[in-house]
N, CA, C and O of each residue as an XYZ file, in Angstrom:
796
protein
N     -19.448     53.734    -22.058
C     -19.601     54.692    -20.984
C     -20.100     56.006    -21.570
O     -19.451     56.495    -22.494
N     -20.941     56.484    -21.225
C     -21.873     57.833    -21.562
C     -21.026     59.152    -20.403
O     -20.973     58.945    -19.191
N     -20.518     60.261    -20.953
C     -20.744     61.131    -19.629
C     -20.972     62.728    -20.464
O     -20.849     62.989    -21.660
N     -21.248     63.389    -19.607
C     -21.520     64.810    -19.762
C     -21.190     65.274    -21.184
O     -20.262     64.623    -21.663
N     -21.675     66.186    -21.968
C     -20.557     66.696    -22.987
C     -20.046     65.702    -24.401
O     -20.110     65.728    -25.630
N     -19.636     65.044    -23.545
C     -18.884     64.384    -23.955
C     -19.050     63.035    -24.930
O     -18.318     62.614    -25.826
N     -20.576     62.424    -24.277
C     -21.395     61.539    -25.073
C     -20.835     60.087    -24.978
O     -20.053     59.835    -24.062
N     -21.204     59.063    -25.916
C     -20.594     57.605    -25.590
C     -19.421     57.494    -25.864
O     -19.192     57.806    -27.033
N     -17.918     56.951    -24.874
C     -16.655     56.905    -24.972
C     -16.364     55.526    -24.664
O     -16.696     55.013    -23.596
N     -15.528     54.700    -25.910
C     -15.315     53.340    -25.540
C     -14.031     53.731    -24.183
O     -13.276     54.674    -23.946
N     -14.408     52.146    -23.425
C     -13.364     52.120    -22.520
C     -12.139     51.176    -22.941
O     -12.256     50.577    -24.010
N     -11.159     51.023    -22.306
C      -9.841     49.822    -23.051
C     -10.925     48.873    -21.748
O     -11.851     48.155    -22.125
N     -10.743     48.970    -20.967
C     -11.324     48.136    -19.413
C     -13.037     47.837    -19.634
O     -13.938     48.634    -19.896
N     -13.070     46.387    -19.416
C     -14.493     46.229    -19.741
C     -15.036     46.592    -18.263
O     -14.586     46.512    -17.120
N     -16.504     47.132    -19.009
C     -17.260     47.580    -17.649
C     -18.213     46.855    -17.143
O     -18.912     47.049    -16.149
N     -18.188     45.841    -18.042
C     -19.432     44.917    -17.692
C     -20.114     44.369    -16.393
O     -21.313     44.292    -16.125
N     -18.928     43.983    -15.603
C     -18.798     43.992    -13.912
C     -19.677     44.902    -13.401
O     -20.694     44.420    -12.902
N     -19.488     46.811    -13.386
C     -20.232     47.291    -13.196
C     -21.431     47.759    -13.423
O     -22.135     48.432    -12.669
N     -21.697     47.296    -14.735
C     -22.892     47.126    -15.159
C     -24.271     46.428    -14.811
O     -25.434     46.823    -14.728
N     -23.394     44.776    -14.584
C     -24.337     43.840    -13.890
C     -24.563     44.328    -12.611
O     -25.714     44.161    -12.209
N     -23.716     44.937    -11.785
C     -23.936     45.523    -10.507
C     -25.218     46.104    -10.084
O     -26.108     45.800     -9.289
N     -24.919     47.284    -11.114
C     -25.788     48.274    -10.950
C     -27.376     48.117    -12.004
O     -28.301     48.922    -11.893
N     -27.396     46.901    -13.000
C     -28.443     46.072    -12.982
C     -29.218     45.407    -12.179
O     -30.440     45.399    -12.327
N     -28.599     44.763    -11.225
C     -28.756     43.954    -10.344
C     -28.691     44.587     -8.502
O     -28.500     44.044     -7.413
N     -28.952     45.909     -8.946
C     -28.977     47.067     -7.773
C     -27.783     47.007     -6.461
O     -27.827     47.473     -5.323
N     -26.791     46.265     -7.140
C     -26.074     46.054     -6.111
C     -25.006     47.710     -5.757
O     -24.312     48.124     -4.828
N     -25.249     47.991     -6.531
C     -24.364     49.193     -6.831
C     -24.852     50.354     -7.149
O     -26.011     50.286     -7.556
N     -24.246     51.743     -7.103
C     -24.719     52.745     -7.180
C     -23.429     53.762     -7.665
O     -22.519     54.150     -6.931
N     -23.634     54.113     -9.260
C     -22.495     55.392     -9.115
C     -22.432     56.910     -9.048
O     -22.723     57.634    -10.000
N     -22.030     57.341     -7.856
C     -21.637     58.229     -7.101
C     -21.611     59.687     -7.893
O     -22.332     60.662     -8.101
N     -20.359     59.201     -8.177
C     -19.475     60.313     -9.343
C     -19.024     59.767    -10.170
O     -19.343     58.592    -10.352
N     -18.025     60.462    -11.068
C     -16.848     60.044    -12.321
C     -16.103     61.309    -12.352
O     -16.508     62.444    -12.601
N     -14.860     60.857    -12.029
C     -13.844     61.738    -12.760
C     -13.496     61.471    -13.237
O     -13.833     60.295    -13.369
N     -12.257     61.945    -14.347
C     -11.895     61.645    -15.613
C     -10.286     62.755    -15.333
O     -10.231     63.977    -15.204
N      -9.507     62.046    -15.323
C      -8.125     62.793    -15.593
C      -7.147     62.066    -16.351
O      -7.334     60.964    -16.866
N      -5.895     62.875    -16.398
C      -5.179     62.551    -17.632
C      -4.063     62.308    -16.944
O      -3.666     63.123    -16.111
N      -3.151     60.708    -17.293
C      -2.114     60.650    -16.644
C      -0.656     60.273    -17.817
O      -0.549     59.079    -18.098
N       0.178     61.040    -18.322
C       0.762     61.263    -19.404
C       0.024     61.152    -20.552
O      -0.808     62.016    -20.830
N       0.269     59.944    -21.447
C      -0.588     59.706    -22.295
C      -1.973     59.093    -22.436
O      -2.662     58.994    -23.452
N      -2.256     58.660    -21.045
C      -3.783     58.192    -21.162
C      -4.540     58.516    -20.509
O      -4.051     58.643    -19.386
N      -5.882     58.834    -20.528
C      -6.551     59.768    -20.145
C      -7.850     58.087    -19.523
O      -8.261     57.175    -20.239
N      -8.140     58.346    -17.861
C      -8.873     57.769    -17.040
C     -10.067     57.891    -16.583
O     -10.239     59.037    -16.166
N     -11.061     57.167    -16.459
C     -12.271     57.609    -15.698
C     -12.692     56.222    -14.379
O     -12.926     55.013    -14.401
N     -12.564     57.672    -13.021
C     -12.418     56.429    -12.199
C     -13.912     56.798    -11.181
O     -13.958     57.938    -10.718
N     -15.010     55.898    -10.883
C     -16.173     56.237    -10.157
C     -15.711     55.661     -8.940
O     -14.987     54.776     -8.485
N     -16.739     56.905     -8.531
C     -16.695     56.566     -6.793
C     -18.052     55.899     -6.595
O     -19.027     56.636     -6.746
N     -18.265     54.667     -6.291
C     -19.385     53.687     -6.298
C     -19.431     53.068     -5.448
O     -18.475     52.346     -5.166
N     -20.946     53.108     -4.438
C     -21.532     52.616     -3.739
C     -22.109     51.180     -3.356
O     -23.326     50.999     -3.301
N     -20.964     49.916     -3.029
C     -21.148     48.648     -3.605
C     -21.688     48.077     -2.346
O     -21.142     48.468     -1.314
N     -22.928     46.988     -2.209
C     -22.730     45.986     -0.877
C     -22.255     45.340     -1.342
O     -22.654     44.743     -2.341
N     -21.154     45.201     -0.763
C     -20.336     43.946     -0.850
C     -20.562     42.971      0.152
O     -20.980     43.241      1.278
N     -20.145     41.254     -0.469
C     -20.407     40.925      0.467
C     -19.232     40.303      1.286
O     -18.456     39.649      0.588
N     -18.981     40.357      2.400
C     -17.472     40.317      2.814
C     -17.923     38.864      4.087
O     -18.943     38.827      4.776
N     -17.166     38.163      4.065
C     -17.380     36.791      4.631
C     -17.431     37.140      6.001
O     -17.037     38.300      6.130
N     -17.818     36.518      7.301
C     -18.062     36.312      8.402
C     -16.312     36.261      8.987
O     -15.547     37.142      9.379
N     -16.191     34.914      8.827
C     -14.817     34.326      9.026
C     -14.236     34.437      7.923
O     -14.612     34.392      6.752
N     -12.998     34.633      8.575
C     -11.991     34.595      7.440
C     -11.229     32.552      6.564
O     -11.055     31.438      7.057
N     -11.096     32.978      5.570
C     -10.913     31.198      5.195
C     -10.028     30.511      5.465
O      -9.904     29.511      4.757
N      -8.914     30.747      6.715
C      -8.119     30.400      7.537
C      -8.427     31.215      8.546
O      -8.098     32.396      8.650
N      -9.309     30.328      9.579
C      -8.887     31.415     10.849
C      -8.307     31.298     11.920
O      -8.590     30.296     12.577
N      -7.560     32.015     12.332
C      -6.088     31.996     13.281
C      -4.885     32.617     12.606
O      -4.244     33.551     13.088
N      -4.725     32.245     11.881
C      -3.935     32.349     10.808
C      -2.769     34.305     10.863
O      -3.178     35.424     10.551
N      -1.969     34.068     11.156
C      -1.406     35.248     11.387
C      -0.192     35.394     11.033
O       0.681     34.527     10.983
N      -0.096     36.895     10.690
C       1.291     37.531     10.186
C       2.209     38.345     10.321
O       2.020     39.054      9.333
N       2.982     38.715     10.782
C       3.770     39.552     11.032
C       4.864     40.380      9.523
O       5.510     39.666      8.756
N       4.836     41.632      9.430
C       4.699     42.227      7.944
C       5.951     43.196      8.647
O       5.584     44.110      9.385
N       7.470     42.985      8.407
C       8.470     44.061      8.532
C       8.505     44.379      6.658
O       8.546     43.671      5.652
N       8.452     46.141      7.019
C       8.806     46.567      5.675
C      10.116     46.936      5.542
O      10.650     47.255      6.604
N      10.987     47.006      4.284
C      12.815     47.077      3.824
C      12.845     48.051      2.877
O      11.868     48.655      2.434
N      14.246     48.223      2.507
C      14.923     48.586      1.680
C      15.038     48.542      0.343
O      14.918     49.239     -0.665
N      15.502     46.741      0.957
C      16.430     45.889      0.122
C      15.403     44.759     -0.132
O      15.443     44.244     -1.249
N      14.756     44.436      0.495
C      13.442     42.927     -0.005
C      12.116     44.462      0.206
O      12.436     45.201      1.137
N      11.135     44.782     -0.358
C       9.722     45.124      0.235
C       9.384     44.642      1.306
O       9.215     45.441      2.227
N       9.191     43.339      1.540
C       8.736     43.184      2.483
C       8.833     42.013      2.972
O       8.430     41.081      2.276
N       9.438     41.718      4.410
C       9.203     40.408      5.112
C       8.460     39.808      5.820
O       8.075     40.419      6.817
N       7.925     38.298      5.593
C       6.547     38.575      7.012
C       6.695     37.017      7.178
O       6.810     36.101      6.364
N       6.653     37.071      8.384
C       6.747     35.607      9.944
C       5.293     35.286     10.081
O       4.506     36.154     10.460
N       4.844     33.876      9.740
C       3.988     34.033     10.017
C       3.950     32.700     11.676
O       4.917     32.489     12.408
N       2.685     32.118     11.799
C       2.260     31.848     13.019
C       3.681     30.800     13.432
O       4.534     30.730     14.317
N       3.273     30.042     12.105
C       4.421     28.881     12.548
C       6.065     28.863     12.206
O       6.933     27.998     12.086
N       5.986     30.274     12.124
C       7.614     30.787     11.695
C       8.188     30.340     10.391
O       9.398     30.292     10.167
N       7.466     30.091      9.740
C       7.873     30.164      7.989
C       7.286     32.340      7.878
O       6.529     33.188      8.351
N       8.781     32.007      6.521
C       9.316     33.200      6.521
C       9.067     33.274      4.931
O       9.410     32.346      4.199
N       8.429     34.477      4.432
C       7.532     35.384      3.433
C       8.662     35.985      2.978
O       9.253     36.374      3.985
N       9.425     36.338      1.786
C      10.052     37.681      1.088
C       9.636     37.701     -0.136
O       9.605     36.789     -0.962
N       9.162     39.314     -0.251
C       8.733     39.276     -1.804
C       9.079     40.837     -2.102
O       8.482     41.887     -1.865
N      10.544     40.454     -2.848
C      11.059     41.474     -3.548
C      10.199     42.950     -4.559
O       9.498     42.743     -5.550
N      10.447     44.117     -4.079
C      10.014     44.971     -4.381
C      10.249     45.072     -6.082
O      10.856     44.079     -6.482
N       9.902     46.060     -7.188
C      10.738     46.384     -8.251
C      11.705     47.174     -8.313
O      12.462     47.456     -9.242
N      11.644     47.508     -7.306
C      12.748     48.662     -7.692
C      12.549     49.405     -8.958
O      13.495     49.421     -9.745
N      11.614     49.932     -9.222
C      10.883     50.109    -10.668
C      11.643     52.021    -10.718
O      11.818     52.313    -11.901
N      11.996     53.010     -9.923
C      12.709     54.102    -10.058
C      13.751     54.178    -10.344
O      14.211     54.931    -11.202
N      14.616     53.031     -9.348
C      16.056     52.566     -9.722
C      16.261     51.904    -10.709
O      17.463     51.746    -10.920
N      15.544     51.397    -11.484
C      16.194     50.187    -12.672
C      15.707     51.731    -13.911
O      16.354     51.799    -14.955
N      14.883     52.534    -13.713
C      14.809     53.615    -14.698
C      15.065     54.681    -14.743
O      14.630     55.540    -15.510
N      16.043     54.787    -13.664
C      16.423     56.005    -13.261
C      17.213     56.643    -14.602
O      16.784     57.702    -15.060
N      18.334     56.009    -15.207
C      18.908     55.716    -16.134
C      18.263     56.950    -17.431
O      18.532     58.085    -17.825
N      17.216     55.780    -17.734
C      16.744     56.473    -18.920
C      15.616     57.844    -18.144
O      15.033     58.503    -19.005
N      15.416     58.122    -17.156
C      14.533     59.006    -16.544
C      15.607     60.332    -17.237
O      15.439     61.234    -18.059
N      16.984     59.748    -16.208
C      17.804     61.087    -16.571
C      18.183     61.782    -18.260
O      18.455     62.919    -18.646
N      18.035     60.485    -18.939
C      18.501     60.938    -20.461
C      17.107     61.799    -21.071
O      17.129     62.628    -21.981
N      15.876     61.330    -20.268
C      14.540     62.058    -21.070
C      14.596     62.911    -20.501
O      14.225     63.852    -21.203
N      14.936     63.318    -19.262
C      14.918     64.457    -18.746
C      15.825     65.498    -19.311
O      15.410     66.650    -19.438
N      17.258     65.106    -19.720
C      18.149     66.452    -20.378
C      17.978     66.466    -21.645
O      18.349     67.516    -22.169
N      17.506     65.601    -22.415
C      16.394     65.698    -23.882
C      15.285     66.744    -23.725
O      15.203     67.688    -24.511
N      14.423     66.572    -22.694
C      13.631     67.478    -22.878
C      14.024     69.064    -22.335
O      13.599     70.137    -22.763
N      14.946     68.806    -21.288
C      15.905     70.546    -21.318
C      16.446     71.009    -22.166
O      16.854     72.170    -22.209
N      16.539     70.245    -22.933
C      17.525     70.734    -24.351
C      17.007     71.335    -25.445
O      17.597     71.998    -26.298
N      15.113     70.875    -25.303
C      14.580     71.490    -26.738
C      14.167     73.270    -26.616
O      14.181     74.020    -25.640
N      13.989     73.393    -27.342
C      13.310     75.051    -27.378
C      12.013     75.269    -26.431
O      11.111     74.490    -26.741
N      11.711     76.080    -25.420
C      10.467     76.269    -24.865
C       9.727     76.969    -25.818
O       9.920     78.030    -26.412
N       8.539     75.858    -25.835
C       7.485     76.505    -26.330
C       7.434     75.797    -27.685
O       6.358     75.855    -28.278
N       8.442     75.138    -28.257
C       8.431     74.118    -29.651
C       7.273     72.703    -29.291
O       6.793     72.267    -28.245
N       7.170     72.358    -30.571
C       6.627     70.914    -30.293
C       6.859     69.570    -29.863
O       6.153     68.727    -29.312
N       8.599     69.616    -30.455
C      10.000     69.036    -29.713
C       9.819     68.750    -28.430
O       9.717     67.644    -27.900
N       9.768     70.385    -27.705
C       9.798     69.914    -26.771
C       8.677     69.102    -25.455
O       9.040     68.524    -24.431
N       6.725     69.427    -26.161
C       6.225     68.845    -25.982
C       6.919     67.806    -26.571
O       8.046     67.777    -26.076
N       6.772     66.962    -27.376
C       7.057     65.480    -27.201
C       8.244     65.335    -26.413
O       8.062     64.288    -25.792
N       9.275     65.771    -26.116
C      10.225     65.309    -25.583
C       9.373     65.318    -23.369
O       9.630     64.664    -22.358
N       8.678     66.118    -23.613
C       7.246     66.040    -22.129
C       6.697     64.821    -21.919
O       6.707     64.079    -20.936
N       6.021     64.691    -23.433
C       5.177     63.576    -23.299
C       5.891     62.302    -23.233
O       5.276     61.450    -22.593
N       6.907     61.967    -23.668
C       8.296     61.257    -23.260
C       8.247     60.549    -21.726
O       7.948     59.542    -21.085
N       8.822     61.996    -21.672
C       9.254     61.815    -20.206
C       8.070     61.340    -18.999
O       8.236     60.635    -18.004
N       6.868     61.997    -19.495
C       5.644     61.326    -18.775
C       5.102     60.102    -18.900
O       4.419     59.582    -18.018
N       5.387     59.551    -20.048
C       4.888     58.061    -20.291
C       5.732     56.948    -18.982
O       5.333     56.040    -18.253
N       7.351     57.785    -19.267
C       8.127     57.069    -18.403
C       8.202     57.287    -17.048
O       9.009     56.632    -16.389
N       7.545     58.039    -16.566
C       7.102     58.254    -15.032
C       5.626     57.597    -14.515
O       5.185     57.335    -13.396
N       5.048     57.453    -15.977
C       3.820     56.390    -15.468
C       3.735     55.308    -15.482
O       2.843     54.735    -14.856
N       5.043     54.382    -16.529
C       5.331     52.982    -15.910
C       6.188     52.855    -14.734
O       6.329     51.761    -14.188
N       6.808     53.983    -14.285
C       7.630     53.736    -13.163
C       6.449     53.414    -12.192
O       6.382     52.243    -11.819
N       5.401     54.388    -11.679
C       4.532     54.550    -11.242
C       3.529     53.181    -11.014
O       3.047     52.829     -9.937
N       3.343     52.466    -12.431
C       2.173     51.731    -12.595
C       3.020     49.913    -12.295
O       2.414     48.928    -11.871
N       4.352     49.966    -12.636
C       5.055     49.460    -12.203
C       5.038     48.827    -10.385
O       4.835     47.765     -9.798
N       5.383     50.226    -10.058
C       5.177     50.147     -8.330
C       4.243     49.704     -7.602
O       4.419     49.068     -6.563
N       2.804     50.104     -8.251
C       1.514     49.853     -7.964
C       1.112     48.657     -8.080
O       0.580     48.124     -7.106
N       1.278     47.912     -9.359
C       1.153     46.470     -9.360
C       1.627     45.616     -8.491
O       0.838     44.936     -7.835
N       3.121     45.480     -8.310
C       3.708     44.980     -7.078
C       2.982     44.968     -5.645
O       2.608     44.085     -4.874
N       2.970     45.967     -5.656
C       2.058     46.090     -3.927
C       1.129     45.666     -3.851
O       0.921     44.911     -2.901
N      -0.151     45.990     -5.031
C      -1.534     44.934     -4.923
C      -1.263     43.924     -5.167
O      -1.936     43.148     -4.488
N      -0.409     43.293     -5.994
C      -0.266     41.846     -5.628
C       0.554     41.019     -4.123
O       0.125     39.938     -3.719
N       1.578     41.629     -3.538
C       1.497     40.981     -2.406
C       0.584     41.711     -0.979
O       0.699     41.254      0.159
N      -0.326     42.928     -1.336
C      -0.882     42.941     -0.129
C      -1.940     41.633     -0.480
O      -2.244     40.832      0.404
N      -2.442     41.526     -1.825
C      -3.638     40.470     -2.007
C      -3.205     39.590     -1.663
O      -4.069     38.948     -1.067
N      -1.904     38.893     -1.671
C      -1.692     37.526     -1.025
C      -1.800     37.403      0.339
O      -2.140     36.438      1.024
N      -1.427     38.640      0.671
C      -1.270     38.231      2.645
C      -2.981     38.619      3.146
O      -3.315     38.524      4.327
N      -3.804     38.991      2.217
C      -4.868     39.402      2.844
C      -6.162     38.380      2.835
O      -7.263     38.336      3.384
N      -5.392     37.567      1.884
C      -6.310     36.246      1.497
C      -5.541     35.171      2.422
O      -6.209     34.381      3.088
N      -4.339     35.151      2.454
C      -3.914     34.119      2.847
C      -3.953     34.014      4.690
O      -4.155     32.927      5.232
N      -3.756     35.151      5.409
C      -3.622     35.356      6.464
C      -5.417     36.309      7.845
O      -6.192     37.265      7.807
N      -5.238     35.687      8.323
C      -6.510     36.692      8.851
C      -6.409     37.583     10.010
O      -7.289     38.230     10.578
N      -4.981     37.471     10.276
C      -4.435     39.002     11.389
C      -2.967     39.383     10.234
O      -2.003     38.631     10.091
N      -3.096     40.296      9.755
C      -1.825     40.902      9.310
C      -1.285     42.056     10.530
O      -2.004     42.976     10.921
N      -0.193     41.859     10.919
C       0.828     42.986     11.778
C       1.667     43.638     11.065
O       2.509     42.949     10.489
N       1.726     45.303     10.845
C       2.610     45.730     10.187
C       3.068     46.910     11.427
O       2.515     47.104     12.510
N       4.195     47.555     10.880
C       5.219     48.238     11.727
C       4.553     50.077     12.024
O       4.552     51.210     11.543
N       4.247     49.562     12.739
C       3.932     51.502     12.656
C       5.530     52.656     11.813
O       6.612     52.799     12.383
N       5.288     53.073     10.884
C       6.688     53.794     10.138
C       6.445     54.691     10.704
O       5.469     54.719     11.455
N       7.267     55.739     10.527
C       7.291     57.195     10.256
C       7.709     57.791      8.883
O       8.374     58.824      8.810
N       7.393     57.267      8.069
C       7.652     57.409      6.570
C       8.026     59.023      6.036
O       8.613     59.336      5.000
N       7.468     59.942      7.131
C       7.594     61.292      6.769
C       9.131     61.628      7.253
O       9.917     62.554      7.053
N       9.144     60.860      7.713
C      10.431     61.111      8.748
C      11.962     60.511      7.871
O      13.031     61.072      7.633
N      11.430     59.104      7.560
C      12.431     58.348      6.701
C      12.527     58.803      4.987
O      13.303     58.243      4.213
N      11.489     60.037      4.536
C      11.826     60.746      3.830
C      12.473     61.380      3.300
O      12.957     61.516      2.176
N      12.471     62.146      4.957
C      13.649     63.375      5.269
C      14.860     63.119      4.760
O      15.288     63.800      3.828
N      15.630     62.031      5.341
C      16.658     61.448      6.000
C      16.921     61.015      3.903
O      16.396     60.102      3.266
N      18.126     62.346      3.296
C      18.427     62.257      2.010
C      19.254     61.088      1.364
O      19.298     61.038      0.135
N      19.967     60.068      2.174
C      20.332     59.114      2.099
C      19.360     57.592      1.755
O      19.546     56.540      1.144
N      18.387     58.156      2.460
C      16.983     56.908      2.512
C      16.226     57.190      1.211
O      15.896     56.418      0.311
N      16.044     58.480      1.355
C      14.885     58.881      0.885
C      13.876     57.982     -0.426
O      12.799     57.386     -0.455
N      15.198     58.395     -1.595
C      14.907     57.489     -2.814
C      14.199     56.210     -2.848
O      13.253     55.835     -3.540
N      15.012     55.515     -1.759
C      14.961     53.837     -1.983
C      13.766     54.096     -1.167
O      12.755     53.803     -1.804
N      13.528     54.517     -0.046
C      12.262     54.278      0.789
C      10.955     55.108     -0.661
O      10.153     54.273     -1.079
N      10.858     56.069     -1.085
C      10.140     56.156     -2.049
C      10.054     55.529     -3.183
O       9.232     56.018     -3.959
N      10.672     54.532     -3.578
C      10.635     53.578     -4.932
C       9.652     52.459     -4.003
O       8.970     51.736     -4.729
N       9.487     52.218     -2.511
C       9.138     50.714     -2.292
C       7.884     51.234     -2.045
O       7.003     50.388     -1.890
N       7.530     52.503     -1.958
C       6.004     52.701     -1.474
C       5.319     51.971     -0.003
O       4.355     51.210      0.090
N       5.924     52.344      0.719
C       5.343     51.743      2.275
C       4.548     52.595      2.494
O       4.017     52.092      3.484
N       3.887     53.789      2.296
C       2.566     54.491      3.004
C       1.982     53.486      1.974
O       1.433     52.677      2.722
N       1.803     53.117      0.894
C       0.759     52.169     -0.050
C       0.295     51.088      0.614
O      -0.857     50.879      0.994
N       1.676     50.118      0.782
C       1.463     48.673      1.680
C       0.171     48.854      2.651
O      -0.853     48.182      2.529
N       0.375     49.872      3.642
C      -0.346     49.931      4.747
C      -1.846     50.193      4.526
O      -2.824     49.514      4.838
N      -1.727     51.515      3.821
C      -3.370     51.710      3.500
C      -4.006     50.599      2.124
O      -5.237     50.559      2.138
N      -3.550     49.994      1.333
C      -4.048     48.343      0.966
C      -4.094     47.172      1.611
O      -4.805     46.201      1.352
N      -3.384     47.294      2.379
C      -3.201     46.261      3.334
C      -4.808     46.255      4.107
O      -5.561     45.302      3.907
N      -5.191     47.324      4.924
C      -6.502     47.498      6.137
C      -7.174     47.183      5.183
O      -7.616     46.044      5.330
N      -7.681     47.979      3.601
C      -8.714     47.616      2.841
C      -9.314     46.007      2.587
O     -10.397     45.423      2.532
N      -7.769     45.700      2.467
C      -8.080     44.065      1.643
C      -8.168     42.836      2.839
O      -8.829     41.799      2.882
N      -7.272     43.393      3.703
C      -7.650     42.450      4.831
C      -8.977     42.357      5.466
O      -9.380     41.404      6.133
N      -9.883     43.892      5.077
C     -11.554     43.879      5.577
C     -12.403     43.270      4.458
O     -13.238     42.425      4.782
N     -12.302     43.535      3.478
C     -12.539     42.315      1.873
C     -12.611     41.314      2.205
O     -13.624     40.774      1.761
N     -11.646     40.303      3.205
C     -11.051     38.823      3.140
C     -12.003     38.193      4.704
O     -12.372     37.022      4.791
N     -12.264     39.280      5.841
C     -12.977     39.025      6.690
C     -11.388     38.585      8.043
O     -11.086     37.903      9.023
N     -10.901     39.572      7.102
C      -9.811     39.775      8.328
C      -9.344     40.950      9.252
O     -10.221     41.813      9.294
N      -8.132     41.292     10.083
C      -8.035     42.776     10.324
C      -6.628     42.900     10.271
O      -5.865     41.934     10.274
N      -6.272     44.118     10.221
C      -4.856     44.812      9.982
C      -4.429     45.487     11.548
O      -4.712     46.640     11.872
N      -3.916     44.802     12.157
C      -2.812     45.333     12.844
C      -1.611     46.129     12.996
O      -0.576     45.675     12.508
N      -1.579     47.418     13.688
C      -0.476     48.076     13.523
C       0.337     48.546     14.864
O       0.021     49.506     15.567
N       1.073     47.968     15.003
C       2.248     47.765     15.775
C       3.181     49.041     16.117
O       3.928     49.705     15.398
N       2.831     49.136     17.583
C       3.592     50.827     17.532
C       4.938     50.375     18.670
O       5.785     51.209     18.987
């Protein structure tokens, strides 16, 4: 990858995909940003792809009904009443643990020492597997229901609301339900399906 300044930078992620793309004029890139998320530093383009997205979907009829939880991520009914659960990670709660010990480690060092950068950079590594943790989970079961199903129904939330509410809050922010929803419409239009939302 070539950019500004900066000159040729290997990537860990092969780019080859986008390469042939934009060989093969299917593609066009936009922009590049480049930011830093604890210890690793990203470059993500905004690129102009035809894709080609199927007519019909490869079951069609095929439908789902998507309640989001607590305690499972997510449950979903589908046409013929077989029943979907696919446990969230709980990826905040199982690290909450060590979140709190990096966190009074890094209150503890001197401001402005090097200590206490690393005891930063610490603590950020471990907020980006919590993070990258969470993220994985969700693209993998919105990709299943978006391939597998060609009407997904999900719950209209009020997520801003179930925020509020300091008892919820945590657990409803470890499962990421504003995520579900906005991956969900994307991948279900990918698959040649649509996303339903249920008010």
């Amino acid at each position: 990858m070539t950019l500004p300044r900066l000159g040729v930078i290997a990537t860990h992620e092969s780019t080859r995909k986008l390469a042939r793309r934009i060989e093969n004029g299917t593609a066009r890139i936009l922009s590049a940003t480049v930011s830093r998320t604890a210890h690793r530093r990203h470059v993500s383009f905004t690129v102009q792809v035809d894709r080609a997205v199927p007519e019909r979907h490869a079951r069609p009829g095929s439908v789902v009904g998507v309640d989001l939880g607590v305690k499972t991520l997510l449950t979903a009914v589908d046409e013929h009443g077989g029943v979907i659960e696919i446990d969230g990670p709980k990826a905040l709660r199982a690290g909450l643990r060590k979140l709190a010990r990096l966190g009074k480690a890094h209150s503890r060092k001197q401001r402005g020492s090097s200590n206490r950068a690393k005891a930063a950079a610490r603590l950020a590594r471990h907020h980006a597997r919590v993070a990258a943790l969470r993220a994985d989970a969700l693209h993998k079961a919105t990709t299943h229901l978006a391939a597998r199903y060609e009407t997904v129904v999900v719950e209209d939330l009020n997520v801003t609301g179930m925020v509020a509410n300091r008892r919820l809050a945590r657990a409803v922010a470890d499962q990421g339900f504003g995520a579900v929803r906005r991956m969900s419409e994307y991948k279900t239009g990918w698959n040649g399906g649509r996303l339903v939302v249920a008010r």
